[in-house]
N, C-alpha and C positions, 0 to 999 in steps of 0.2 A: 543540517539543522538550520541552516540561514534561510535557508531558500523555502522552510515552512507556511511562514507568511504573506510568502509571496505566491504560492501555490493556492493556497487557501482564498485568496483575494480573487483568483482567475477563475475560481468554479465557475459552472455554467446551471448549478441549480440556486436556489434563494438559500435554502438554510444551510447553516451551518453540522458537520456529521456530530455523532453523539462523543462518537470515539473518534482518536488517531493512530494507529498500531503503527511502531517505527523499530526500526532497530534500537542497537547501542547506544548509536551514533547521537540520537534523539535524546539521549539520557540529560536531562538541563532543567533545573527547578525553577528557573527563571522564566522558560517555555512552558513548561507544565503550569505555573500561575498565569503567564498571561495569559493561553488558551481557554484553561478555564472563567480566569475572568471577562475577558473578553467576549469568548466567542461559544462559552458555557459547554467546550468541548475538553475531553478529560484524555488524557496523553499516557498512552499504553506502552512502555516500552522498560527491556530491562534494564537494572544498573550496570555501570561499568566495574570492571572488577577494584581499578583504584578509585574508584568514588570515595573522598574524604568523609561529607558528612553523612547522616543518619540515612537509613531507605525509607522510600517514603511509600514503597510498590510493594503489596500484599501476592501472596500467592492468587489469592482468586481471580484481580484483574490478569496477571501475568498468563491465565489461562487462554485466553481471549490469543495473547501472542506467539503461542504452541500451536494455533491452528493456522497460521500465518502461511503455513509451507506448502499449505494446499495451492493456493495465488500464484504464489512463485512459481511453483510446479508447472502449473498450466501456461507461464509464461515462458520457461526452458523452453518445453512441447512445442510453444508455437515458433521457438526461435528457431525452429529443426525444416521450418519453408521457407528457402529462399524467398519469394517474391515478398512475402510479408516482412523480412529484415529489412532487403532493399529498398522495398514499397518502387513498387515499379509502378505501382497504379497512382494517378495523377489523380484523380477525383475520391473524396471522403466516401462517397458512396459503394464505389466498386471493390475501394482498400475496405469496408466496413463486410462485404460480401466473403471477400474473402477471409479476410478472419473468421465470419461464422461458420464458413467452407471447412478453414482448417479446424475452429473446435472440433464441428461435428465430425472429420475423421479420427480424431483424436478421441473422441468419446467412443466411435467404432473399434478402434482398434482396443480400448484398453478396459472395454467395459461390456464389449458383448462377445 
């Protein structure tokens, strides 16, 4: 949760996303207002189970965070190549290659 803002400050496009979809971890009313007011993005994530005050998260956003596992998914998948954990390629370009390399086997093997 600390490292939100500083995440957010590093993008490399102009705007700001509409959503943040976080785990647990992100669960903070403090972060949830200033996102919102700040940077007019709205913080997606569930409660903790000892969360003291009120919920403040409806099921319909919470929806948006039940599709979250498809991401993660394809990020196991890609952990399963060597070269791309170690990143043995020295240039963005080549590491960028092979990642689309490993999608599309990955897309071969589990979907045709």
């Amino acid at each position: 949760m600390t490292l939100v803002e500083t995440t957010l400050d590093a993008m490399f496009i102009g705007t700001s996303p509409e959503r943040l979809i976080g785990d647990k971890a992100y669960d903070s009313d403090p972060l949830d207002e200033k996102l919102k007011s700040e940077r007019s993005t709205a913080l997606i994530a569930p409660h903790k189970e000892n969360r003291k005050k009120a919920p403040t998260q409806d099921g319909r956003e919470l929806r948006r965070y039940k599709r979250r596992w498809k991401v993660e998914r394809l990020f196991a998948w890609l952990h399963n190549f060597r070269r791309l954990v170690v990143r043995y390629e020295y240039h963005a370009d080549n590491f960028l290659g092979f990642v689309q390399l490993g999608c599309t086997v990955i897309l071969l093997r589990n979907y045709f």
